[in-house]
N, C-alpha and C positions, 0 to 999 in steps of 0.2 A: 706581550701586548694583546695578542685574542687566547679564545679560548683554544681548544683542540681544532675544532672543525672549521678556526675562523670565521665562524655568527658570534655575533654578540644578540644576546635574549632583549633588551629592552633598552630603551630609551629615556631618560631621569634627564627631567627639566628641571632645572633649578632656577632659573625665571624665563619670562616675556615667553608668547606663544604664537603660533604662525597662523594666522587667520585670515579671512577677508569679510572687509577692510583692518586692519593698513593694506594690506600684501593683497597686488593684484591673484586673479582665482587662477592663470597662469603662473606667477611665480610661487603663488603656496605649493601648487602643484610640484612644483621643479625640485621647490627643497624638501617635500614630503620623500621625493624619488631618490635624488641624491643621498638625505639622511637613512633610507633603507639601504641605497644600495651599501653604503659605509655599515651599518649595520650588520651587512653580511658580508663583511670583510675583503670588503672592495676598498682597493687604495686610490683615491682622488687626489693629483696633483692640482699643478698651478696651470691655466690660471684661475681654475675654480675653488681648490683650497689649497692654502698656504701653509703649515710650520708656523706654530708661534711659542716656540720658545722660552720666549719674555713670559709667557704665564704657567709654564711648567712643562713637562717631561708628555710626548703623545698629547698635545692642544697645537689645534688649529684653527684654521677663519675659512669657511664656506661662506663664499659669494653667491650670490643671487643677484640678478640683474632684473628692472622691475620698471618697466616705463620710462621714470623721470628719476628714478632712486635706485644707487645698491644697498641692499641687503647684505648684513653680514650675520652671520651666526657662530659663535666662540663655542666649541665643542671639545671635549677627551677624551680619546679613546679608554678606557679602563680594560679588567680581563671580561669583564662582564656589563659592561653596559658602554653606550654613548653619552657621556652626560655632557645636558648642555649647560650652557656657563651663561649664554651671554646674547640677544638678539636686539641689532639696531640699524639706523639706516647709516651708510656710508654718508658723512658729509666733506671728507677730507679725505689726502691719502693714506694722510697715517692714521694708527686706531688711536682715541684721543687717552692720558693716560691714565684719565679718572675710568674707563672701561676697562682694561687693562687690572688695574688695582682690586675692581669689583669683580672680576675675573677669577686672578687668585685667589682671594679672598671665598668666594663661592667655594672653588676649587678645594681648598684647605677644610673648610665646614665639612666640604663631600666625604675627604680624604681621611677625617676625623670620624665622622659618624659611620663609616662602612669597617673602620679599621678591627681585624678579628684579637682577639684576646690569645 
């Protein structure tokens, strides 16, 4: 799942981006910190991030808590990067499954284009 020294070197958006606005200058911050510390092979449980399964092998949901909104960010761990899959705001409890679908989908394009010969 990491590399040797448990860092992963970078970070690969594959959409939506954490700014302000939408995201208060406190919450960019939060998930700027969390996505490093994960970065350098820190394991974050629940209730900050969860296991999500449903979109593949190492993907999960970082929450972010934001005022009046949660934040979630669909991420995978790789050997060599975090890539992210997926950022939106929490309107329900469950993730809805058209996110879900784009998830994968992302995932596979990732899984596709890094795949070595």
């Amino acid at each position: 799942m990491l590399i040797a020294d448990d860092r992963l070197e970078a970070a690969v958006w594959l959409h939506g981006e954490i700014k302000t606005p939408p995201f208060s200058r406190a919450a960019r911050i939060e998930a700027g910190f969390l996505l490093r510390r994960i970065q350098l092979g820190e394991v974050i449980g629940l209730p900050t991030s969860r296991p999500m399964p449903t979109i593949g092998r190492n993907c999960h949901e970082l929450r972010i808590d934001d005022e009046d909104v949660t934040w979630r960010i669909l991420y995978c761990l790789m050997t060599d990067a975090v890539v992210i899959l997926e950022i939106f705001d929490e309107r329900t409890r469950t993730t809805p499954k058209h996110v879900i679908a784009t998830a994968k989908r992302r995932l596979r394009q990732y899984q596709r284009l890094t795949e070595k010969d």
